[in-house]
C-alpha positions in Angstrom: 86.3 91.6 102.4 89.6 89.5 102.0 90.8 88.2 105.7 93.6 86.6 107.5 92.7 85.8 111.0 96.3 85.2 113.0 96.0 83.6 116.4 97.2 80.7 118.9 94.9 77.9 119.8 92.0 78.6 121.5 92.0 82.1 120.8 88.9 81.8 119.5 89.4 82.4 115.5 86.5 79.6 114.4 84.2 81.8 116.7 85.0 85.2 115.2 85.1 83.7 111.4 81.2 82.2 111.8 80.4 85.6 112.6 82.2 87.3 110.0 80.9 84.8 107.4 77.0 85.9 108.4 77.2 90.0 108.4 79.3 89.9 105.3 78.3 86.9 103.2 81.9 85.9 102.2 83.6 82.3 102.7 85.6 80.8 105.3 88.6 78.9 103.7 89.8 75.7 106.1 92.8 74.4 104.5 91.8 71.0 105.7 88.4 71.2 104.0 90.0 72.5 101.0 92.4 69.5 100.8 89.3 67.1 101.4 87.3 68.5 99.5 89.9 68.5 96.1 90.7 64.8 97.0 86.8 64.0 97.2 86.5 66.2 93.5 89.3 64.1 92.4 90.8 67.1 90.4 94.8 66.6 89.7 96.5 68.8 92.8 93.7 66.4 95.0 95.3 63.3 93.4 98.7 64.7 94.2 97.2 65.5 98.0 95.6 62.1 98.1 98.5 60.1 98.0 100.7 62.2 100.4 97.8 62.0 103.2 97.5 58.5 102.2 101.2 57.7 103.0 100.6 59.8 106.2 103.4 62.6 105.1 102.6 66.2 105.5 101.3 67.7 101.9 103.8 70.6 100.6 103.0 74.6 100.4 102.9 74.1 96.9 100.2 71.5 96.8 98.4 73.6 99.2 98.8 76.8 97.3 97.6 75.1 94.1 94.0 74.1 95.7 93.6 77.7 96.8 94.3 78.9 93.4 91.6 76.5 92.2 89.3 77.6 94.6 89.6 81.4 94.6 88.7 80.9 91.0 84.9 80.0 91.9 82.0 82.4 91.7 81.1 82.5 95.6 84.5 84.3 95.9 82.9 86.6 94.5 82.0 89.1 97.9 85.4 87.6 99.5 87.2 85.3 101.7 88.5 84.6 105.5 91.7 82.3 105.5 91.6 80.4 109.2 94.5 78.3 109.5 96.4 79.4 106.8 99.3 81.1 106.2 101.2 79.5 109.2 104.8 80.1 108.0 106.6 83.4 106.3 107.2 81.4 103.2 103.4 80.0 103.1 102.6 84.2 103.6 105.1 84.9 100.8 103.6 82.3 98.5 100.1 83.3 99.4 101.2 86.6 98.5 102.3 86.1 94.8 99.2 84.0 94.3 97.5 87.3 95.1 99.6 89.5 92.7 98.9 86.9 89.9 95.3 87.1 90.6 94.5 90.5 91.4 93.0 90.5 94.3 94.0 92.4 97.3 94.1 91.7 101.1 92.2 94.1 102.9 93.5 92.9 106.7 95.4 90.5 108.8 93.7 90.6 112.3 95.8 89.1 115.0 93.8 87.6 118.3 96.3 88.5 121.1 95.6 86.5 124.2 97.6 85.2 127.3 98.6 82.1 127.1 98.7 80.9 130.4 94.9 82.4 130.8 94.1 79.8 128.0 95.6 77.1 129.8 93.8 77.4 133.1 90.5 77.8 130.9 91.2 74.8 129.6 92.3 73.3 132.8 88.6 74.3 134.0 86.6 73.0 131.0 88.4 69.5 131.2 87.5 69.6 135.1 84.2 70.5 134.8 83.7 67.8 131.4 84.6 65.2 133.9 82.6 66.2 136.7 80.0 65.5 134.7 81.5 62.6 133.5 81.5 63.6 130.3 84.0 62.1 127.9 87.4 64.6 127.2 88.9 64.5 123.4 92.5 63.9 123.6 93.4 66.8 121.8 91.7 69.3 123.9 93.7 68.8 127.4 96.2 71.1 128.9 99.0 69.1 127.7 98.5 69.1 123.8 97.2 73.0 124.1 100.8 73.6 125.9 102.4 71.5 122.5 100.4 73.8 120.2 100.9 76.9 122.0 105.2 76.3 121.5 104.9 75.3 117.7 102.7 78.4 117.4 105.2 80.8 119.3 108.1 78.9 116.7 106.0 78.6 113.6 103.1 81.7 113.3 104.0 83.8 115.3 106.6 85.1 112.9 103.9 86.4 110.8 102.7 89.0 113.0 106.2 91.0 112.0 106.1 89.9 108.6 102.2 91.6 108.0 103.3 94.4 110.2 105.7 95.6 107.8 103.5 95.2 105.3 100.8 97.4 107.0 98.2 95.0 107.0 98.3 93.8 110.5 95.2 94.8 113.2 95.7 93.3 116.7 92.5 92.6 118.7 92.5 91.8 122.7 91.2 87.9 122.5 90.9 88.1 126.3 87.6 90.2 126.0 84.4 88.3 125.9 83.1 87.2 122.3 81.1 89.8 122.1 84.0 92.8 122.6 85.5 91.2 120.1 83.6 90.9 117.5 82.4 94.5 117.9 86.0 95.5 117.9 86.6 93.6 114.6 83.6 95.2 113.2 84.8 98.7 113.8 88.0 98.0 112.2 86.5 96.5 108.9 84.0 99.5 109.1 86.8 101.7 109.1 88.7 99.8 106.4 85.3 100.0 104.4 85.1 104.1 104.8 88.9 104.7 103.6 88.2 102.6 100.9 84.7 104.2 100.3 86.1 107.6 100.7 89.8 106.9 98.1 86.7 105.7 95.4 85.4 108.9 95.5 88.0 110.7 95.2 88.8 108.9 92.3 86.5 109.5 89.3 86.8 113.7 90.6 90.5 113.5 89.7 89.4 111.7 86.4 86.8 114.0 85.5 89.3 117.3 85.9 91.8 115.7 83.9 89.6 115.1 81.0 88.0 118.7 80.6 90.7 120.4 78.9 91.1 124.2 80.4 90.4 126.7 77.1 93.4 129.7 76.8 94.3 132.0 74.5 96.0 131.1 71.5 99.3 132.3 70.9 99.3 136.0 69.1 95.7 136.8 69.9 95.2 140.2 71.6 93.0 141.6 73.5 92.1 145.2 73.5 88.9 145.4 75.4 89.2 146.4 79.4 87.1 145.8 82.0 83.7 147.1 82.4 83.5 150.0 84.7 82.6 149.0 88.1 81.0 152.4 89.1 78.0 151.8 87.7 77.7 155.4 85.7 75.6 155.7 82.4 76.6 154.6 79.2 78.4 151.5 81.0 77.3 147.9 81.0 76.8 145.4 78.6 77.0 148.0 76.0 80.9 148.4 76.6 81.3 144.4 76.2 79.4 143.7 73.2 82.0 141.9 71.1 82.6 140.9 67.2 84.5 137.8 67.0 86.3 137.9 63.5 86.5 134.7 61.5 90.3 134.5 61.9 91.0 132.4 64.9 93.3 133.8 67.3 91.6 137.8 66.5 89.3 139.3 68.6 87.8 142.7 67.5 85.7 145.3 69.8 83.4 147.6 68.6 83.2 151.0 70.2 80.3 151.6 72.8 77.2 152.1 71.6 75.1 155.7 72.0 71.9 155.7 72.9 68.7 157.5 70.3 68.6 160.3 73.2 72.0 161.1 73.0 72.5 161.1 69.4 69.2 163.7 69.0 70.9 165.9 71.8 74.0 166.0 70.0 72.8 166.5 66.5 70.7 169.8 68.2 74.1 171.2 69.2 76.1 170.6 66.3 72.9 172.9 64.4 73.2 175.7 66.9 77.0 175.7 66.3 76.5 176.7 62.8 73.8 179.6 63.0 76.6 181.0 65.6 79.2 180.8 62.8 77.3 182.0 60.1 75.8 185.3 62.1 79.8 185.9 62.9 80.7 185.8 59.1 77.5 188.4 58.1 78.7 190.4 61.1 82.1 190.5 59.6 81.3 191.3 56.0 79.1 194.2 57.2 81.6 195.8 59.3 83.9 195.6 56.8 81.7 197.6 54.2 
């Protein structure tokens, strides 16, 4: 399975990918991990990275694109991929779309986590009230204020994707508001489906192959056939007799021998022929006496 996961903050997209990544054994692909971990390898588009992070400017699509490239190109991508995070823009999605072509590999599904926004809000409202109650310590990046920043650079930024992968019949949209559980049994179904087309297109496939390399045998031009069809009233003398066959060395020339007569028959007839000439030859003496 090759993935997109589409959704704003909070939908719950690192929830669903965990449990995509155990009942199908393929890899979850952060772009931030990437980019760490090609600046930890120290491999020439982590250099590249390393110096833009360093500097504290955001690191180009093209930068990006090249670590995916690098790591798509690993043997555990073998069984597939889920890409959280990434594409965020049309042009990344274009980009990540010719990397695709170049590589061969196929995108099976963008699945979009539609929730309401201002549900996510008051959740978060409640989790930061109820973190405090029990004077637990709040992140700064998990308040209602920076959700309500990420939410509006979403709606500007992502959110455009969910036409662009519509058009492109690869977008499935999934209620986020349902409980984890609904969801992930609703993403399931669709991959299962997904799985079953593509099961049922592969064997269709090697049918169509197999017809197309048995040639169909006909008649070659100027051959001609004489025999009929064997009578279907079931009478004597009919049967395999009538289709017996002598295939001449000439190609193209079929001959047919006559049907043949069965020992019984043959007897019966020779007994007549006898009795026809004793007939005649009493006639003749009959005749040569009346006329003396």
């Amino acid at each position: 399975m090759r993935l997109i996961l589409l959704g704003p903050p909070g939908a719950g997209k690192g929830t669903q990918a965990q449990r995509l990544v155990q009942r199908y054994g393929i890899i979850q692909l952060s772009t931030g991990e990437m980019l760490r971990a090609a600046v930890a390898a120290q491999t020439p588009v982590g250099l590249k990275a390393k110096d833009i992070m360093a500097s504290g400017g955001l690191v180009p699509d093209e930068i990006v694109i090249a670590i995916i490239s690098d790591r798509l190109d690993q043997p555990d991508m073998a069984r597939g991929f889920i890409l959280d995070g990434f594409p965020r823009t049309v042009p990344q999605a274009i980009a990540l779309d010719d990397l695709l072509k170049k590589k061969h590999i196929r995108l099976d599904a963008v699945i979009e986590l539609r929730v309401n926004e201002s549900a996510l809000l008051q959740r978060v409202e409640s989790r930061v009230a109820e973190m405090r109650a029990r004077g637990e310590e709040v992140r700064i990046d998990d308040t209602p204020e920076v959700l309500a920043k990420r939410l509006a650079s979403y709606r500007s930024l992502t959110e455009p994707l969910i036409h662009y992968y519509s058009e492109r019949r690869k977008l499935l949209t999934v209620d986020g508001m349902m409980t984890i559980e609904h969801v992930t049994r609703e993403i399931n179904r669709i991959l299962a489906a997904i799985g079953a087309g593509e099961a049922k297109a592969a064997n269709k496939t090697p049918g169509k192959a197999l017809r197309k390399a048995v040639p169909v045998r006909r008649p070659a031009r100027g051959s001609k056939t004489t025999a009929k069809s064997p009578s279907k009233t079931g009478g004597k003398g009919t049967g395999t007799s009538r289709k017996a066959a002598k295939v001449s060395g000439k190609a193209g020339k079929t001959t047919f021998r006559g049907p043949k007569r069965s020992p019984g028959k043959a007897a019966a007839s020779t007994k007549v022929s006898a009795a026809g000439r004793a007939r005649k030859a009493v006639k003749k003496v009959t005749k040569k006496r009346a006329k003396a």
